[in-house]
C-alpha positions as CSV (number, residue, x, y, z in Angstrom):
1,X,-27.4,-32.6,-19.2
2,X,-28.5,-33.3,-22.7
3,X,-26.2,-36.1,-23.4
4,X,-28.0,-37.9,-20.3
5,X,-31.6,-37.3,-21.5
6,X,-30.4,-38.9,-24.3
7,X,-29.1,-41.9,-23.2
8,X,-33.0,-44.0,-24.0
9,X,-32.7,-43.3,-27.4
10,X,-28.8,-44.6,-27.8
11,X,-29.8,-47.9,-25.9
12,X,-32.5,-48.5,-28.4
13,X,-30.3,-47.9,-31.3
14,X,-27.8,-50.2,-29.6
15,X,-30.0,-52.8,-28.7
16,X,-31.4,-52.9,-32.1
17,X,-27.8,-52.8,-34.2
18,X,-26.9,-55.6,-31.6
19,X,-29.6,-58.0,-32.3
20,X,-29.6,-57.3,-36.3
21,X,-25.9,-58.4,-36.8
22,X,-26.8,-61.6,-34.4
23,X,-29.5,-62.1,-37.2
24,X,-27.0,-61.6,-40.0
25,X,-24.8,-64.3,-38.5
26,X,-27.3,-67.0,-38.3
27,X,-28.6,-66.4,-41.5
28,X,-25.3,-66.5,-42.8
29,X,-24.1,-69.6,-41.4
30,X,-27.8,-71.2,-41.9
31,X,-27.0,-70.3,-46.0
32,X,-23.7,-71.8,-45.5
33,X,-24.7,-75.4,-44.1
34,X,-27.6,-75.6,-46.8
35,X,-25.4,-75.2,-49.7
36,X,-21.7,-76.7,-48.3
37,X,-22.4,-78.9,-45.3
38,X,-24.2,-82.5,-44.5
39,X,-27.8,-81.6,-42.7
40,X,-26.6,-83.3,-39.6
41,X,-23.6,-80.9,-39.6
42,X,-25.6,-78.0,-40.8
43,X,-28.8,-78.6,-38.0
44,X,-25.6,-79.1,-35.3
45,X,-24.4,-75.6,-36.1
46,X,-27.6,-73.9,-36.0
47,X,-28.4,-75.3,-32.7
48,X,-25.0,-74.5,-31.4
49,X,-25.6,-71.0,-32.7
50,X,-29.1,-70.5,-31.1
51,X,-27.2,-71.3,-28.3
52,X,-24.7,-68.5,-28.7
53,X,-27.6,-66.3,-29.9
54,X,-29.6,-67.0,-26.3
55,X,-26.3,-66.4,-24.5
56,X,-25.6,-63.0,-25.9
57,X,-29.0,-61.9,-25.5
58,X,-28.9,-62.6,-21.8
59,X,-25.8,-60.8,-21.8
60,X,-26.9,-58.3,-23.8
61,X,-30.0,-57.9,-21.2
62,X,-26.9,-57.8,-18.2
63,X,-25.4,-55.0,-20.1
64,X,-29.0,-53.2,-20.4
65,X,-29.7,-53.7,-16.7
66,X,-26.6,-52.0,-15.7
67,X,-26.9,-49.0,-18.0
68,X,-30.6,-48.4,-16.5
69,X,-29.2,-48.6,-13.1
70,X,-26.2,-45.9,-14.2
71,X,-29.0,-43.9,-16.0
72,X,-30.9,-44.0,-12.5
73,X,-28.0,-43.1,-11.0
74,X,-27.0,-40.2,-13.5
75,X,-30.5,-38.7,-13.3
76,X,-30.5,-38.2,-9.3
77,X,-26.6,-36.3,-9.9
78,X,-28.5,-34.5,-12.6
79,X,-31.1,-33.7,-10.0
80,X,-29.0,-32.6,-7.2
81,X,-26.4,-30.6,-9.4
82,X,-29.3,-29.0,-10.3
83,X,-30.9,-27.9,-6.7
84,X,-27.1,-26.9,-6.0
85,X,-26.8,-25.0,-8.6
86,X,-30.0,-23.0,-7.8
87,X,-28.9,-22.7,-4.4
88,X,-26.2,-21.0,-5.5
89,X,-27.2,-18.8,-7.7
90,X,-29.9,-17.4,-5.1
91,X,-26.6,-17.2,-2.8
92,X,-25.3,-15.0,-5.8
93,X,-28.4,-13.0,-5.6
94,X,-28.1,-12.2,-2.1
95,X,-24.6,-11.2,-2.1
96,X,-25.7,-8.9,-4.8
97,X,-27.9,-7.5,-3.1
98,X,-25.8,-6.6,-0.1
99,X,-22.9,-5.6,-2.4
100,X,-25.2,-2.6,-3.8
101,X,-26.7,-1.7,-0.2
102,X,-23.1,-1.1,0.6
103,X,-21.5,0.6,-1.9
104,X,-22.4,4.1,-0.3
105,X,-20.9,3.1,3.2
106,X,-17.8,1.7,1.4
107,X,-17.9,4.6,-0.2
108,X,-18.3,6.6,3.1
109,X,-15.5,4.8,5.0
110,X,-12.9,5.1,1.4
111,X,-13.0,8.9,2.0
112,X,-12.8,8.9,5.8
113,X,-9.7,6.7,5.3
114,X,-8.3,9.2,2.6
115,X,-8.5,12.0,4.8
116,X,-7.2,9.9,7.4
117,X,-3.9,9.2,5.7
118,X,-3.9,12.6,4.2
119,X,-4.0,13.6,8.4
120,X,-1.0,11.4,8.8
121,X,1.2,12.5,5.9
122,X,0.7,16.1,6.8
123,X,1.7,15.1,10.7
124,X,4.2,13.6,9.8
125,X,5.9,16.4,7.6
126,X,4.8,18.6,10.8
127,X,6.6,16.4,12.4
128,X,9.7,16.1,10.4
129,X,9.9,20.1,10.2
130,X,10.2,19.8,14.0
131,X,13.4,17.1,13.9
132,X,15.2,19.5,11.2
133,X,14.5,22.1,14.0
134,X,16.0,20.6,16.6
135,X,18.5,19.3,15.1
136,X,19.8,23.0,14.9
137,X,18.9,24.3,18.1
138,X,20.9,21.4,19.8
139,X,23.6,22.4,17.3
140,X,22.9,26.0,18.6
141,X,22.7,25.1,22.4
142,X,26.2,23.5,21.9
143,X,27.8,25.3,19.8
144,X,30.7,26.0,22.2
145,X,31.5,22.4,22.3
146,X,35.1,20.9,21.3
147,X,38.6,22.2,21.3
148,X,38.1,25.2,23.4
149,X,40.6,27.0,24.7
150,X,43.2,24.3,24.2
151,X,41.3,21.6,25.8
152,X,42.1,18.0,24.2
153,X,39.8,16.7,21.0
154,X,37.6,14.0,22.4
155,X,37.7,10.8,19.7
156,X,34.1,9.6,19.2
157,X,33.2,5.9,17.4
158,X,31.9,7.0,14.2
159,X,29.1,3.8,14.1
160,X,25.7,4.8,15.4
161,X,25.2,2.0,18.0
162,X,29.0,2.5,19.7
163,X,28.5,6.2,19.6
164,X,25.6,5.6,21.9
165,X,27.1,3.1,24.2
166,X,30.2,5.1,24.5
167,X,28.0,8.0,24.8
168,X,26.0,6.2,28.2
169,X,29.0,4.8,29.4
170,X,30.6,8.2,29.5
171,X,27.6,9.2,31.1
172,X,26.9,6.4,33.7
173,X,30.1,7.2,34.5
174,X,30.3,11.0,35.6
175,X,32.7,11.5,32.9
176,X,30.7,14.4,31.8
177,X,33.1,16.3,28.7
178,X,32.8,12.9,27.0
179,X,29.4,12.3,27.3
180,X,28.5,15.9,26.5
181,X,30.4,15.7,23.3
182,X,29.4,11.8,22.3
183,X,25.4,12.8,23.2
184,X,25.7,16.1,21.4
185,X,26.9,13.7,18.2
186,X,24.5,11.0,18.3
187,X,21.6,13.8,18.5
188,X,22.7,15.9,15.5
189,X,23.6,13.1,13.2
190,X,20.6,11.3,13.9
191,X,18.1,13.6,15.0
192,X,14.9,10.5,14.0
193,X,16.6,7.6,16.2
194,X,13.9,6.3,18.6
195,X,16.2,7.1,21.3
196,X,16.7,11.0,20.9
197,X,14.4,12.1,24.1
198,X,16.8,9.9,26.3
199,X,19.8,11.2,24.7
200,X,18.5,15.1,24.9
201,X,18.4,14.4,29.1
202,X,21.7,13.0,29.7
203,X,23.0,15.6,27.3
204,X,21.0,18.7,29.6
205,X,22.6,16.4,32.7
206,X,26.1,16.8,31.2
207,X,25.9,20.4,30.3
208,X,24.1,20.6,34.4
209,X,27.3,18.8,35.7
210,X,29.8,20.9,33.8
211,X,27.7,24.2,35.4
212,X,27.0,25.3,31.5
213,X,23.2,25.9,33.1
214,X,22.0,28.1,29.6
215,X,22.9,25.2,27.7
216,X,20.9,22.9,30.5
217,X,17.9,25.0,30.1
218,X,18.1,25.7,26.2
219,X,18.7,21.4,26.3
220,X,15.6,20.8,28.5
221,X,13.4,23.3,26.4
222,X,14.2,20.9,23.0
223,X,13.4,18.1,24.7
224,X,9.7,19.6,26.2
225,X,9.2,20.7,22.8
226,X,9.6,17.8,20.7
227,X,8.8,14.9,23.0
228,X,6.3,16.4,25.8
229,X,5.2,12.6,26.9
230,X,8.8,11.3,27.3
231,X,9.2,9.7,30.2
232,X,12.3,12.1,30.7
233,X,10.3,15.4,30.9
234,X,9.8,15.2,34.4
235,X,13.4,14.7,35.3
236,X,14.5,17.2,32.3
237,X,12.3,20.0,34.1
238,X,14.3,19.6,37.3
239,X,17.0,20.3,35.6
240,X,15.9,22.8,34.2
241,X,14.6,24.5,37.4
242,X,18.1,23.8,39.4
243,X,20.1,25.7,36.2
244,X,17.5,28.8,36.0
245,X,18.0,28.6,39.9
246,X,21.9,28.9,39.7
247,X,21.8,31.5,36.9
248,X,19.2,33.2,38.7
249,X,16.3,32.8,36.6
250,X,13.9,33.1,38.9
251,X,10.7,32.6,36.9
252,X,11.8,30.1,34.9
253,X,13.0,28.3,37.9
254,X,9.1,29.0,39.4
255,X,7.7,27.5,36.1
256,X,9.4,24.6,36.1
257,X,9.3,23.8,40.2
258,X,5.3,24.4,39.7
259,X,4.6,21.8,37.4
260,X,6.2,19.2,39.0
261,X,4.4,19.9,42.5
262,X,1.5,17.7,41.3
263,X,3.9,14.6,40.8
264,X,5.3,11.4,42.7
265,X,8.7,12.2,41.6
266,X,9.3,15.4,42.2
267,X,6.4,16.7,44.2
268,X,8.0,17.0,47.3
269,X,11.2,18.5,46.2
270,X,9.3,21.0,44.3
271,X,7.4,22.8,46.7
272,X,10.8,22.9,48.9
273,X,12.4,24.5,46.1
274,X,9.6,27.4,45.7
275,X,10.1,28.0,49.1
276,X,13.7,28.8,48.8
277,X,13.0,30.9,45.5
278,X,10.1,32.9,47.7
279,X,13.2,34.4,49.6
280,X,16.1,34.4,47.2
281,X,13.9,35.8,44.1
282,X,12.7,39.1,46.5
């Protein structure tokens, strides 16, 4: 900005070093023709020179016009750089301004989200205690699983994914000793799969259609526990209330026939079943 305000005071000194060495040129060729040249030669010279003289002032003029104009033109970007430049910097003010009204709530919402997370991380250790747990009451609930009493080894796919397709396959289709033993796998070698809430109910259905009803109910009981808004609960407390009905475990077979009265599934079926408890459970 100082370079522009300036820029007067460079065009005189220009202007004024311009015309001086024009000066200095006539005077030196005037000098010339006087002491080495005819007059006729001499006077031709110094008109041609005045000439020259006239057409470099004009030019000279030219060259000043333009700079004026660009000096004209530098002042009004000087100008408007300037109102910019206070715009901004009452922009700067403002955002100052906010910026200390809310530090406190930023403050505020810091610690709420600290608590939050610390929340979380203590749910989710809750959370993983609960896996580890049943991981070993499934292991408990089939323990008796395997080569018993002779009975052939089942071979199981050791990958994750074709442990749990043969595992439903087995299951879809009624072949129960496999799917009890591939189910029972998949749910104690990976007790955090996304999946473990279906796998617990076809595993309590398989234990149901082999008539091991303490393993059903012990099954069912894992699965009410660990992922009570499954959409399996419903159908895992059926089961549940069928095998407490066959081994005679007439309240927990009342429990579980109870809470499904209020549904669309099982409503029904329910209350028929209390009914047939009412006489066999005198």
């Amino acid at each position: 900005m100082n370079s522009t305000h300036n820029l007067p005071t460079k065009i005189d000194s220009l202007r004024l070093t311009w015309t001086r060495k024009v000066h200095l040129r006539a005077l030196f060729l005037g000098l010339f023709c006087l002491l080495f040249a005819p007059g006729f030669v001499c006077a031709t010279r110094v008109e041609r020179l005045e000439g020259e003289v006239d057409a470099l002032r004009l030019q000279f003029e030219e060259i000043q016009q333009r700079i004026n104009n660009d000096q004209s033109k530098m002042s009004e970007m000087i100008l408007r750089a300037d109102e910019e430049m206070a715009q901004l910097e009452e922009l700067q003010r403002r955002a100052n301004e906010m910026l200390t009204r809310n530090n406190v709530d930023l403050s505020l919402q810091l610690e709420a989200q600290t608590q939050e997370i610390a929340t979380l991380r203590g749910s989710l250790e809750a959370q993983k205690m609960s896996v580890e747990k049943l991981q070993k009451e499934v292991q408990a609930v089939v323990s008796g699983l395997g080569n018993v009493g002779g009975a052939a080894v089942i071979k199981l796919p050791s990958d994750k994914e074709e442990l749990f397709t043969f595992s439903n396959d087995a299951h879809a289709a009624g072949n129960w000793a496999e799917a009890r033993a591939g189910l029972d796998e998949f749910s104690t070698k990976y007790p955090g799969d996304s999946r473990l809430d279906e796998v617990l109910y076809k595993l309590a259905d398989a234990c149901y259609q082999l008539g091991d009803y303490t393993a059903t109910i012990g099954t069912v009981r894992s699965l009410l526990k660990n992922f009570s808004k499954s959409t399996k609960v419903n159908p895992g407390i059926w089961l549940m209330g069928e095998a407490a009905a066959a081994v005679g475990d007439c309240d927990t077979a009342t429990v579980a026939f109870e809470a499904l009265q209020g549904t669309t599934t099982h409503g029904k079926e329910a209350k028929q079943k209390l009914k047939l408890l009412k006489t066999q459970c005198r």
